[in-house]
C-alpha positions in Angstrom: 4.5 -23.2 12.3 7.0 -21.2 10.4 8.0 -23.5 7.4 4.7 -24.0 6.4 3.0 -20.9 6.7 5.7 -19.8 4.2 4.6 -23.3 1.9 1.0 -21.7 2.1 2.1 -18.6 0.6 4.2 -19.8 -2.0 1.1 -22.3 -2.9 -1.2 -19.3 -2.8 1.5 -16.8 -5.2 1.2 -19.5 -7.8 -2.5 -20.0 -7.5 -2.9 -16.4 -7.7 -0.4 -16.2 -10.8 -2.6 -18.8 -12.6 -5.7 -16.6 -12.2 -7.1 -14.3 -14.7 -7.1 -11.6 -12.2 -3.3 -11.2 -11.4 -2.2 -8.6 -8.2 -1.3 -5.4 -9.8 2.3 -5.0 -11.3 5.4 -3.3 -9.4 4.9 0.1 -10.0 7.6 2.2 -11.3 9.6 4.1 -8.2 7.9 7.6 -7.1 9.9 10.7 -8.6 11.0 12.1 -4.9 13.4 8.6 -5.5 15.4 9.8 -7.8 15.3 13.1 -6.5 16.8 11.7 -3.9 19.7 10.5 -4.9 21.1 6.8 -3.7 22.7 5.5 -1.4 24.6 1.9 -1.1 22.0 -0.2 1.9 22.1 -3.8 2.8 18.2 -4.8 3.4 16.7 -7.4 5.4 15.1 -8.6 2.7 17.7 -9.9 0.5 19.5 -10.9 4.1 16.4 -13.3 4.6 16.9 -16.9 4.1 14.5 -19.9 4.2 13.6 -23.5 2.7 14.9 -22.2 -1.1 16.7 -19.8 -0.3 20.7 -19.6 1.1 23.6 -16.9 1.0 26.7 -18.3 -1.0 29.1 -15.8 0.2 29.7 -13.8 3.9 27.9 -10.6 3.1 25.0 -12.5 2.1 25.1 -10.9 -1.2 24.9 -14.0 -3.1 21.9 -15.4 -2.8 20.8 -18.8 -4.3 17.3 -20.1 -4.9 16.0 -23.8 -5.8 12.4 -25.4 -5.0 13.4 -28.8 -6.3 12.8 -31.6 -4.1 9.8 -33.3 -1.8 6.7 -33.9 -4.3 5.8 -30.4 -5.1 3.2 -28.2 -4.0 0.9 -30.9 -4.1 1.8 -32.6 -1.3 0.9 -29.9 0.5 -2.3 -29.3 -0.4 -3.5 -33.1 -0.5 -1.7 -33.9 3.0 -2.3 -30.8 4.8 0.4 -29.0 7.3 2.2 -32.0 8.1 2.7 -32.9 4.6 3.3 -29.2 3.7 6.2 -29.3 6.6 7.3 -32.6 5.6 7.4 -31.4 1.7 9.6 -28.5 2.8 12.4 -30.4 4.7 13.1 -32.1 1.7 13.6 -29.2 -0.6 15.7 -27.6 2.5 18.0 -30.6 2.3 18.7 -30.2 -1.5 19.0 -26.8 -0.6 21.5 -27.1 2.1 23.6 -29.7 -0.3 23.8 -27.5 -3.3 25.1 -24.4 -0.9 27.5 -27.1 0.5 28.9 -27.3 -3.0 28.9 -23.9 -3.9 29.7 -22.2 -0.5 32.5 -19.6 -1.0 33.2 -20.2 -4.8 31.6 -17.0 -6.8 34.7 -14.7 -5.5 32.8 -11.8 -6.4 31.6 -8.5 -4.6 28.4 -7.6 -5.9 28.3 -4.0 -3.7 32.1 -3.2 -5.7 30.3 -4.5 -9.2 27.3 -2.5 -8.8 29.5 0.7 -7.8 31.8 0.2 -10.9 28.6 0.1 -12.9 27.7 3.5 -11.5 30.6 4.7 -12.2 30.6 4.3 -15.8 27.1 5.1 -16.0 27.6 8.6 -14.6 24.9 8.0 -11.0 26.2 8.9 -8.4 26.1 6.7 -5.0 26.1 7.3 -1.7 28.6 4.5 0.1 27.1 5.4 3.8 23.5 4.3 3.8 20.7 7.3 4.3 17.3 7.0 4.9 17.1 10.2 3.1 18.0 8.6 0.0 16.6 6.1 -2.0 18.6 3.2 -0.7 19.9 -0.1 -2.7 21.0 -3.4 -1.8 22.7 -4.7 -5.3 23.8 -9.0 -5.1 24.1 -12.0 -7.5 21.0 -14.2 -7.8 22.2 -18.0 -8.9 18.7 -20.0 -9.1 18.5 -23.0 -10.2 16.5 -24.9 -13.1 16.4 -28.5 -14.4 19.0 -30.8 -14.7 21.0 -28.7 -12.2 21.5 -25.8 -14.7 22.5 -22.5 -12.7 21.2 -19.2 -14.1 22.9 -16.0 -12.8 21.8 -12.5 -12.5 22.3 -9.2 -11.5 19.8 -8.0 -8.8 18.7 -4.6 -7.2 16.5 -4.4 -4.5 15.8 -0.3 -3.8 13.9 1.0 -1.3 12.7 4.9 -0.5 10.9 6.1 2.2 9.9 4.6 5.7 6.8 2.8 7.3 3.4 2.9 5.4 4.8 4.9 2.7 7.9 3.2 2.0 8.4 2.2 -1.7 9.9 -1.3 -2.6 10.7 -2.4 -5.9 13.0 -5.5 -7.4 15.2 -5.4 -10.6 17.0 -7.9 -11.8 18.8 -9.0 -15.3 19.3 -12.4 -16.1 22.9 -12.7 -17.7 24.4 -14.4 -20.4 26.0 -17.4 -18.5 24.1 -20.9 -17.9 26.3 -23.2 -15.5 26.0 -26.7 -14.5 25.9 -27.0 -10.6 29.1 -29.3 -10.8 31.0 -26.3 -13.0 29.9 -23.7 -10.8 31.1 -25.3 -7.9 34.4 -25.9 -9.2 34.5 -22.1 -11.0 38.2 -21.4 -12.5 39.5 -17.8 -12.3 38.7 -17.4 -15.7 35.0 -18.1 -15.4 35.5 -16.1 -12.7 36.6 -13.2 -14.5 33.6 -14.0 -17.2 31.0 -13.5 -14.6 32.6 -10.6 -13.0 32.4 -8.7 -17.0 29.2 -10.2 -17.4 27.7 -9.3 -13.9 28.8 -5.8 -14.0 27.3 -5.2 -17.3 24.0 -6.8 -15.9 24.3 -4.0 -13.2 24.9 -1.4 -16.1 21.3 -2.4 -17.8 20.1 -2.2 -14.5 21.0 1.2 -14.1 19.5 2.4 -17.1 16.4 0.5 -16.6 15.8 2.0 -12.9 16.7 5.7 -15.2 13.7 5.0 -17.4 10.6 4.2 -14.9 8.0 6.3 -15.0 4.3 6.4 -14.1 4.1 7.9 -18.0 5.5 4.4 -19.6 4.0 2.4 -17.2 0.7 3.4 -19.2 2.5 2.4 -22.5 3.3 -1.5 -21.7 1.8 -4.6 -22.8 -0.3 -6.7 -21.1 1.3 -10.4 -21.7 1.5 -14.0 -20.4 4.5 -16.0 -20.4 6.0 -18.8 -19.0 10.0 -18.9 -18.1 12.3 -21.1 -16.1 14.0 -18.1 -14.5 10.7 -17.3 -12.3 9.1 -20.6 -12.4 11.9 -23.1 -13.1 10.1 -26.0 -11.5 6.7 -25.6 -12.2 6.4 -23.6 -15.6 3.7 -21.8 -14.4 1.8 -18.8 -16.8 2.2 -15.7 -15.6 1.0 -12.1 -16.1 2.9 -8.9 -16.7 3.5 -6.1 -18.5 6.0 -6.2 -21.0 7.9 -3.0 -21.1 10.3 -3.4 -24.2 12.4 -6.1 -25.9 15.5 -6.6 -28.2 16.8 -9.7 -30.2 18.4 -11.3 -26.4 15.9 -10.0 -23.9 12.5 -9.1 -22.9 11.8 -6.7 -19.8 9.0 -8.2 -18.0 7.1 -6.1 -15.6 5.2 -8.4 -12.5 3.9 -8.2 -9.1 7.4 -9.5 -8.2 9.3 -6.9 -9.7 10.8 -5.4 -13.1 13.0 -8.8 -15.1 15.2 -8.9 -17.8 14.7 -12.5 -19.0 17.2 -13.7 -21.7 14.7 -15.0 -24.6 16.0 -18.4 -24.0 14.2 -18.6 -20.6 10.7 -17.0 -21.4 7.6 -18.1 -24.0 5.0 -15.9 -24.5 1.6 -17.6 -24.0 -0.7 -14.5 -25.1 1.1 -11.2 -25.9 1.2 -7.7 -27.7 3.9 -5.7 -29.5 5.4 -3.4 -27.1 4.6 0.1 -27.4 7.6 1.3 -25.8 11.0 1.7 -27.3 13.2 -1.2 -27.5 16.9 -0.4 -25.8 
């Protein structure tokens, strides 16, 4: 069965996370990316839907995440695969009533954001995906955390190269903006307008960020562990990384899931180390 095949993994990604022995971090993208150029791309992977995860818009460019509901992962490991499935069907259906709310309310076109982004920041896109190219699929993440708080971020998902040598990596910043469900689903123009400033400026740092990876200050960041409500809202969970650099508002967070710029209001450091890389 689907559904709970993909329980199983989740249980098993926050098993592993809880480990001393965490799966080795995203590494940064090869140089022959860059090389490349980009080139605008709409992947399968940010397409793909399930349990926790729903599109809030047409071009399934705003995606929204939530594991709330059912008794936790728990259930699923004390009642086996028909408590696993059953345990799923009730996060689905808090799921499916939170998109109802916010179906069709962020009027915002990440793709346009992300390219007004690259314009001020000098890169320049391809708007006719290329295989030759390193390709990225740029959208809104809204996840949610208690209480029905909404966090929003910027989100890149780039891709280079095909089959057994294709390179994936995620970036994403987490921007300045917290929303209760019932606010977001009722967003005025002028929120509206807010989010489209902040959003773009989220793709912006993004930008930069994917400018500065490199295999030479990979070998400069911290090993750290940390808990945060952006990755693990439900569960506050310790995790490992590598923490690339920080400033008075956000640390950068390398994991196994992807390079994160968490607002400091959403992460605690369990067990860290001063960066050794510049702060931006």
């Amino acid at each position: 069965m689907r559904t709970t095949s993909a329980l199983c993994s989740a249980i098993l990604v926050l098993l592993v996370a809880a480990c001393a022995s965490a799966p080795p971090v995203q590494a940064p993208p090869p140089k022959s990316a860059a090389a490349s150029g980009y080139a605008l791309s709409r992947s399968a992977a940010v397409a793909r839907t399930d349990h926790m995860t729903q599109h809030l818009d047409g071009e399934k460019s705003v995606v929204y995440h939530q594991d709330y509901g059912g008794g936790g992962v728990g259930v699923g490991l004390l009642l086996g695969p028909l408590g696993a499935a059953a345990n799923m069907s009730m996060i689905e259906g808090i799921t499916k009533r939170d998109v109802e709310q916010l179906q069709g309310k962020i009027n915002l076109k990440p793709r346009d954001l992300f390219l007004d982004a690259a314009l001020e920041k000098g890169l320049a896109v391809s708007t006719t995906d290329d295989p030759a190219k390193a390709r990225v699929t740029p959208y809104l993440y809204i996840s949610k955390t208690e209480g029905d708080m909404l966090l929003a971020s910027s989100a890149l998902l780039v891709e280079h190269g095909t089959g057994a040598g294709q390179w994936t990596g995620k970036y994403l910043y987490q921007l300045p903006v917290r929303y209760p469900l019932s606010q977001l689903a009722q967003i005025t123009p002028e929120q509206t307008e807010r989010l489209r400033v902040a959003a773009t400026e989220g793709f912006a740092m993004l930008i930069t960020r994917l400018g500065t990876e490199s295999e030479d200050r990979l070998g400069k960041e911290s090993p750290v562990k940390f808990k945060s409500d952006l990755l693990g809202p439900r569960f506050n969970f310790e995790m490992q990384g590598n923490l690339i650099s920080e400033d008075a508002d956000v640390a950068w967070i390398r994991t196994f899931g992807g390079v994160f710029g968490i607002r400091k209001s959403s992460i605690t450091f369990t067990d860290r180390q001063p960066a050794q890389s510049p702060a931006r």
